[in-house]
C-alpha positions in Angstrom: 103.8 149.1 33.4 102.6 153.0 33.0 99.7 153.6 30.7 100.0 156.9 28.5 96.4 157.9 27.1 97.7 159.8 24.0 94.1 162.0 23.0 94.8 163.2 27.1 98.4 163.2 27.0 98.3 161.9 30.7 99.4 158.6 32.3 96.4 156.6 33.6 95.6 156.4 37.3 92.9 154.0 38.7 89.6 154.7 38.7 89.1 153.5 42.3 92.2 153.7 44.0 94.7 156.0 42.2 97.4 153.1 41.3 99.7 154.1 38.7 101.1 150.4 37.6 99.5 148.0 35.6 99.0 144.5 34.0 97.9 144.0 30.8 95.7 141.0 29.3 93.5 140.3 26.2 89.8 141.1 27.4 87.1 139.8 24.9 84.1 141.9 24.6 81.4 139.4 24.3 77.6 140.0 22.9 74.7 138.2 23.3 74.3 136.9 20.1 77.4 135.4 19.7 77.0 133.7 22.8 73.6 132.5 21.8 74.8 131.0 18.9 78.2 129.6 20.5 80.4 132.0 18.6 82.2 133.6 21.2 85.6 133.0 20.3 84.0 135.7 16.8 83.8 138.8 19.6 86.5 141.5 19.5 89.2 141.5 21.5 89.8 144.7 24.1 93.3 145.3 25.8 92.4 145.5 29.8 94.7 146.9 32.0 94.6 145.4 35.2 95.2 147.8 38.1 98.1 145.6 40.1 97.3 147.8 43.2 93.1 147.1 43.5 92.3 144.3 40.6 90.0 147.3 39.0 89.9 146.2 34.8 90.0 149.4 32.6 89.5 148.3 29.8 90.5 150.3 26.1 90.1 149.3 22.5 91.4 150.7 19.6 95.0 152.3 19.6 95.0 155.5 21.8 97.0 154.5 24.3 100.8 153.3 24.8 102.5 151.1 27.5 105.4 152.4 29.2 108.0 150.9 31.5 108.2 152.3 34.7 112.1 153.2 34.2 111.1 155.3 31.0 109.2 157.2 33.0 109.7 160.7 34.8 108.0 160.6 38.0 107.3 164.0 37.5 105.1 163.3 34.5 102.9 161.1 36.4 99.5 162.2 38.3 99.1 162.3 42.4 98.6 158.8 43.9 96.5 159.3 46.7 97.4 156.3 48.4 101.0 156.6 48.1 103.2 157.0 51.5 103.8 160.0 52.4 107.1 161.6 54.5 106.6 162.0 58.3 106.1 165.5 59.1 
């Protein structure tokens, strides 16, 4: 899946290696108290999006972004991938 960051108005590349595609999973952002008194399972929840090139996490709460399938997607529309093959010249 694509990532569109809606405040940006950009699809989301990776922070480390510039993959455009994504996984997604429930991330929970624990605190120390919570922990401290066994109450984990009381921490909000984050959405992660789990770079599928690198393993990198971004991680995103609230509602500002919007998954996209790749085939709804104009490749034009999304940013450089710097890893990406390139044509022989």
């Amino acid at each position: 899946m694509h990532l569109y960051i809606l405040p940006s108005q950009t699809f989301l590349s990776c922070q480390i290696c510039g993959g455009l595609r994504f996984g997604r999973r429930e991330v929970k952002m624990t605190t120390t108290g919570m922990t401290f008194f066994d109450l984990d399972w009381m921490n909000k929840s984050a959405e992660g999006a789990i770079c599928v090139r690198c393993g990198f996490v971004h991680t995103f709460m609230g509602n500002a972004h919007q998954w996209v399938a790749p085939d709804q997607v104009d490749p034009a529309d999304l940013p450089d991938d710097p890893l990406a093959e390139r044509p022989a010249q």
